[in-house]
Every structure is written in C-alpha cells, then in structure tokens.
C-alpha positions in Angstrom: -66.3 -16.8 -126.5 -67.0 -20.2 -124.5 -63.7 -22.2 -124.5 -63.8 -25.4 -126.0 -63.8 -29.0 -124.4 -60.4 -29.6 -125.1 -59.1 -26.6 -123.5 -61.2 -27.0 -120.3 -58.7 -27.5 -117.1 -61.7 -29.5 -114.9 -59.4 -29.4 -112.0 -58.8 -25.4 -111.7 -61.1 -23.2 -112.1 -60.2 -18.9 -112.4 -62.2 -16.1 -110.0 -63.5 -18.8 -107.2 -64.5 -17.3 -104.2 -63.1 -18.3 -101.2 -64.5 -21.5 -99.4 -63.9 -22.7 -95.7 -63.2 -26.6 -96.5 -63.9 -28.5 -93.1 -60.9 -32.0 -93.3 -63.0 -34.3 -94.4 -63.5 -31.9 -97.5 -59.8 -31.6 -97.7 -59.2 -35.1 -97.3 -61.7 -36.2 -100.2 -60.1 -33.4 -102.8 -56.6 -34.2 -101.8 -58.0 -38.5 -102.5 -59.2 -36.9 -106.1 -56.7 -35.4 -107.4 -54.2 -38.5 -105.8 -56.7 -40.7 -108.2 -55.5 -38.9 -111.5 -52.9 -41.9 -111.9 -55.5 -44.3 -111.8 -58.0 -42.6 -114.0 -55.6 -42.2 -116.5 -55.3 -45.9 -116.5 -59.2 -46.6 -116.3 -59.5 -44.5 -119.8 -56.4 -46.6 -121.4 -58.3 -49.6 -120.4 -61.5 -48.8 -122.3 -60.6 -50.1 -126.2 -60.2 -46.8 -128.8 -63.0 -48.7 -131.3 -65.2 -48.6 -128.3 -64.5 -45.5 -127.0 -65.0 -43.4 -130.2 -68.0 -45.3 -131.0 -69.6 -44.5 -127.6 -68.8 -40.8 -128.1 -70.0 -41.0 -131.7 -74.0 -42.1 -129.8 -73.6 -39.8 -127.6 -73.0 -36.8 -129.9 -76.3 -37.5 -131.6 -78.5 -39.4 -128.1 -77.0 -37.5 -125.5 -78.0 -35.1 -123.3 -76.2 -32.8 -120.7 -78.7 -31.0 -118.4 -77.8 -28.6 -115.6 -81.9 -28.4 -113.5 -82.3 -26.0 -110.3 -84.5 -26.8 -107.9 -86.2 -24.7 -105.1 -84.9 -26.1 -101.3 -86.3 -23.9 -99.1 -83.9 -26.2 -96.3 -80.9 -25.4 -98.5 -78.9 -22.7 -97.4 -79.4 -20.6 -101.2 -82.7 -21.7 -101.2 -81.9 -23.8 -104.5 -80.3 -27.0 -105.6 -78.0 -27.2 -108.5 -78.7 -30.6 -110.3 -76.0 -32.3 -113.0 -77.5 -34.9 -115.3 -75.7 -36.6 -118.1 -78.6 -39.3 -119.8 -78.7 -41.1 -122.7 -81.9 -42.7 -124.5 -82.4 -45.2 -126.8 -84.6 -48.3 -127.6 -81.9 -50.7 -127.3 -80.5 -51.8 -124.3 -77.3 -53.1 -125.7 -75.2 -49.7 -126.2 -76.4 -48.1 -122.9 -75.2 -51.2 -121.3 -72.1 -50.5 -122.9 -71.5 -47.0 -121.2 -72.2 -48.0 -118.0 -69.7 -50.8 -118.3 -67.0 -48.6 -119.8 -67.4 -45.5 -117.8 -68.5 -47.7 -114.6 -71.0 -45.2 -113.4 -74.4 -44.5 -114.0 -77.6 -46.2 -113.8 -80.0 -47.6 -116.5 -83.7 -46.8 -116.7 -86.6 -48.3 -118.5 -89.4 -46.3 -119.1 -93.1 -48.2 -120.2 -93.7 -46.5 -123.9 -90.0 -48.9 -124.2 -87.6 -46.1 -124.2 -84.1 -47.2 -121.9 -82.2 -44.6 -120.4 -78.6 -44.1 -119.1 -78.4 -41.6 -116.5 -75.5 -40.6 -114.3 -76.0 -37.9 -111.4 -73.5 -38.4 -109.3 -71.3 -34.9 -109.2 -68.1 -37.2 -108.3 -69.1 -39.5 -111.5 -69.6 -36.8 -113.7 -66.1 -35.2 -112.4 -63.9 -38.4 -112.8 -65.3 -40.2 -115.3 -67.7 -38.1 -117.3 -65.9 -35.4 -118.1 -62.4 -37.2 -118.4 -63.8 -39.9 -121.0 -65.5 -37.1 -123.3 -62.3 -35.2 -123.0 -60.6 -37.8 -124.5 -63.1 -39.1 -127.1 -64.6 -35.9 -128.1 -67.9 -34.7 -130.3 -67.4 -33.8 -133.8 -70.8 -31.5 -134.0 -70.1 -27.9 -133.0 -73.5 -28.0 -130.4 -72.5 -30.7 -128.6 -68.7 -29.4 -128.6 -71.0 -26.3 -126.8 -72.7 -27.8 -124.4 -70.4 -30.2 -123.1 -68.0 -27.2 -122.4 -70.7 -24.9 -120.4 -71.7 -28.5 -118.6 -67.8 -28.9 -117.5 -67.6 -25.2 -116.0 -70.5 -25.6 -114.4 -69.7 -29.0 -112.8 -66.2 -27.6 -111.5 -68.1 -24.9 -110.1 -70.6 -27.4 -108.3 -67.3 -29.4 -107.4 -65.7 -26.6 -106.0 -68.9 -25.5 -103.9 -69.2 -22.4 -105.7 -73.0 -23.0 -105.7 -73.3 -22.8 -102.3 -72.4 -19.0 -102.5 -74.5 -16.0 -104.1 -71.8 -15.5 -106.8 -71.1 -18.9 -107.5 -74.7 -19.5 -107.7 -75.0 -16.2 -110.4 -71.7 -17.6 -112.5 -73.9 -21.4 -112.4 -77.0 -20.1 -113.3 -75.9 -17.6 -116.3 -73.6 -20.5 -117.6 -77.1 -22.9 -118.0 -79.0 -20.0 -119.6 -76.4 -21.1 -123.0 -76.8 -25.0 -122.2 -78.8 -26.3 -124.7 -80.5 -23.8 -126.4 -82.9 -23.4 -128.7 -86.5 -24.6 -130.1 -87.8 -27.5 -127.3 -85.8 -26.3 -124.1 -88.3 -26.4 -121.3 -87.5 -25.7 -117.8 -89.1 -25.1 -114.6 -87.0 -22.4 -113.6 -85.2 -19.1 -115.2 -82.5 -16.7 -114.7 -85.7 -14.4 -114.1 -87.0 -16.8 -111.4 -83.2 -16.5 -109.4 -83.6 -13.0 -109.8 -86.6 -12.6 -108.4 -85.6 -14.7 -105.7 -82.5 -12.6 -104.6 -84.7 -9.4 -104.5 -86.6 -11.4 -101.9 -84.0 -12.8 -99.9 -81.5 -10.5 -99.7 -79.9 -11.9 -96.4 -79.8 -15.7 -97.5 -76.2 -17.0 -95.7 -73.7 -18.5 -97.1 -73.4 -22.3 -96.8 -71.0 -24.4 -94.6 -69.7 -26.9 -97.9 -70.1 -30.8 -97.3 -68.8 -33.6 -99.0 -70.1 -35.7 -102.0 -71.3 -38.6 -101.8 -69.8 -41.6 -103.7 -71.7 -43.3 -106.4 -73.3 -46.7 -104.6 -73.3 -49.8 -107.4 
C-alpha cells in the first residue's frame, strides 16, 4: 500500500544503501536540515486563502513527472529527472506560485499555453514538497502521485540513484506515477532492464552536490 502524503517523512528515508558523502556533501545536508526553522516560517508566511487555493489548481493543472534519461557519461548510464509543472492560459495564477513557493521558472509556449516548471531537486525538496505537505490534494490520484514523487525525490536527494539498487527502488516507484490512458514515455522499466543485462559491471558513482536554484 503506497503511504500517503501526509505520512511521508521527506527527511528519512528506510533501507538506503550506504553512500560515501565527500564534506562539501555533508556540509550542504547538515545547511538543509539547519534551514527547517526557516522553512517553517517561509510556509507561515504564504496567506492560508492563498495557499489552499494554489493547491486546489494544482490538484486539477498539475503535474508531477519523474523522466530517465540515457548519459552514457553518467556513471549508471542514466539520469533521474524530477519535474513538477503547471499549465494554464493565464499567466496570473502561475505567477502566483512562483511568488509563493519562490522557485521555479515560467514558460510560454507559441499555441499560448504558460507553464510553471520547477526542476531544481533542492526546490522540489524544500519548497515543493513542504508546501503540498501542508496544503494538501483532495482527489485520491493526485494524493497518489504526489506520494510516489516524494519517495522518489528523497531517494534522488539521498543519492540513492547513483547506485544499482537505488536506481531499481527509483525506477519501480515511477512505473505507479501517473498511470493510466495518455502516459507516454521514452523509457521503461523493460528498457533498465535490458540495460543491466548489458552492463553488468557499471560502478558505482562518487555522489556530488546539488546545485542551488539561480533566480
């Protein structure tokens, strides 16, 4: 049974495998979880009306999206991709998310559609996840999805990805995300597969730390 949103601990995380964190690595999840104080008291500063409103669009426009990529220069030979987006005609309420979760980047395609987007794994960590943990969905999909998109970002966050089992956890976690009638992607459980019983030797990788978002 997937857990739901509300009882997701993003900061722990059960059966990891061990990691060798280099200091700067230490240094930046030490500064993360030092921030909790302060996150606590970016949510309180976004108004409730606003918040639940913004949650409200989201459950119906919003999309989270978990993409794998083949990097032959990657150590696993793929890249795990986190994508929360949002689309709409109007500008306005996409405006409004950037603003109030201060991450995030907005998008205008030529047909006239407008997109929020945030990539950013640290984003999606601390501000992401925290806001829709606090102004939660109402449908039972969403609910769904925005669990199996949490686990899977800890495991990115924890550089679980960068290992074969980490990698097998990530990639049977997406094959729930979103499905149903209209999910296209490039690339399958079936295509990892494949891939493992061609590279049986691929090493491990040395972890590195993310990036913060640039304004």
């Amino acid at each position: 049974m997937l857990e739901t949103p509300e009882n997701i601990n993003v900061l722990a995380i059960n059966n990891s495998s061990e990691n060798h964190w280099s200091s700067r690595n230490i240094i930046a999840a030490g500064q993360s979880a030092g921030k909790t104080l302060m996150e606590n008291k970016w949510l309180k500063n976004i108004p409730p009306d606003w918040g639940h409103y913004l949650a409200g669009f989201v459950d119906g426009e919003g999309s989270f999206n978990v993409s794998l990529r083949r990097k032959e220069d990657h150590t696993m030979g793929w890249q795990v991709v986190l994508t929360f987006n949002v689309s709409q005609k109007e500008l306005y309420i996409l405006s409004q998310l950037k603003k109030h979760l201060t991450c995030g980047r907005l998008q205008h395609r030529k047909d006239g559609i407008n997109y929020y987007v945030c990539a950013n794994p640290l984003a999606i960590m601390n501000r992401i996840i925290p806001f829709f943990r606090k102004y939660r969905f109402r449908s039972v999909t969403k609910k769904k999805n925005f669990s199996i998109f949490s686990q899977i970002a800890e495991l990115v966050y924890r550089k679980e990805h960068l290992n074969r089992e980490g990698l097998d956890k990530i990639i049977e976690l997406r094959e729930e995300l979103n499905k149903g009638k209209g999910r296209k992607r490039k690339y399958s459980i079936q295509d990892w597969e494949e891939y493992k019983q061609e590279n049986p030797q691929r090493l491990y990788a040395k972890p590195r730390a993310f990036r913060e978002e640039r304004g």
